[in-house]
C-alpha positions in Angstrom: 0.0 0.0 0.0 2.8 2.6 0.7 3.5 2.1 -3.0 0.2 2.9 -4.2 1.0 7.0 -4.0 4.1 6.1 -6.4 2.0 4.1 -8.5 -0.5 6.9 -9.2 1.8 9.5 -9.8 3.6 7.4 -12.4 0.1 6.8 -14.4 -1.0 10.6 -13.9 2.5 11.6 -15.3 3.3 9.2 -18.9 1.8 10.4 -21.7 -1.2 8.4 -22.9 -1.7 7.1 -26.2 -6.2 7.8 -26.2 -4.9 11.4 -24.9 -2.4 11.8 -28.3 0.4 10.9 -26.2 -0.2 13.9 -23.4 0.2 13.1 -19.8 -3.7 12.8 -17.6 -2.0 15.3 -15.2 -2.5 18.0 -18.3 -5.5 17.8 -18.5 -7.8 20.7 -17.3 -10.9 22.5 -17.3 -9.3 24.8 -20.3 -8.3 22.0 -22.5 -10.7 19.2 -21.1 -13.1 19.5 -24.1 -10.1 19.6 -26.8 -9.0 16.5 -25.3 -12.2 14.6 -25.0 -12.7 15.8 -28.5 -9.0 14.4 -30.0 -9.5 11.1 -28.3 -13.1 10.9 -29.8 -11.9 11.7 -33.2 -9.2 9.4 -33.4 -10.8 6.5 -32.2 -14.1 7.2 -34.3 -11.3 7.4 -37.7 -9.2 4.5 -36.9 -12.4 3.0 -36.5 -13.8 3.6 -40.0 -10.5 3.0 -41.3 -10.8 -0.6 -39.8 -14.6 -0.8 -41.1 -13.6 0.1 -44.7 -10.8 -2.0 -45.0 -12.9 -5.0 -44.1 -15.5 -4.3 -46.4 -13.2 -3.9 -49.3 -11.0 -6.6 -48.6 -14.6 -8.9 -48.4 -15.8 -7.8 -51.2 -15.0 -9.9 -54.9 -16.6 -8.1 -57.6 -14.0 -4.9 -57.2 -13.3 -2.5 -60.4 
């Protein structure tokens, strides 16, 4: 338990891949929104990315 504080501040200080590689601890109330909206974005276009590469690569009668 006495590492638990360590532990913490090690997770609230690396910079987080969903966050576009910015640390949780810089996250605010002034950039909160920008952040929320980044990590949205990405996901939602790596996403469709995914999605339309597995419909094309299904699909046989390709021009």
């Amino acid at each position: 338990m006495k590492e638990l504080p360590h532990i913490i501040n090690s997770i609230n200080n690396t910079p987080s891949r969903p966050l576009n590689d910015m640390r949780p601890a810089d996250v605010n109330k002034s950039n909160e929104d920008e952040v929320r909206l980044n990590a949205y974005l990405v996901s939602t276009q790596e996403m469709q990315k995914l999605t339309l590469s597995v419909l094309y690569k299904n699909r046989t009668d390709v021009i």
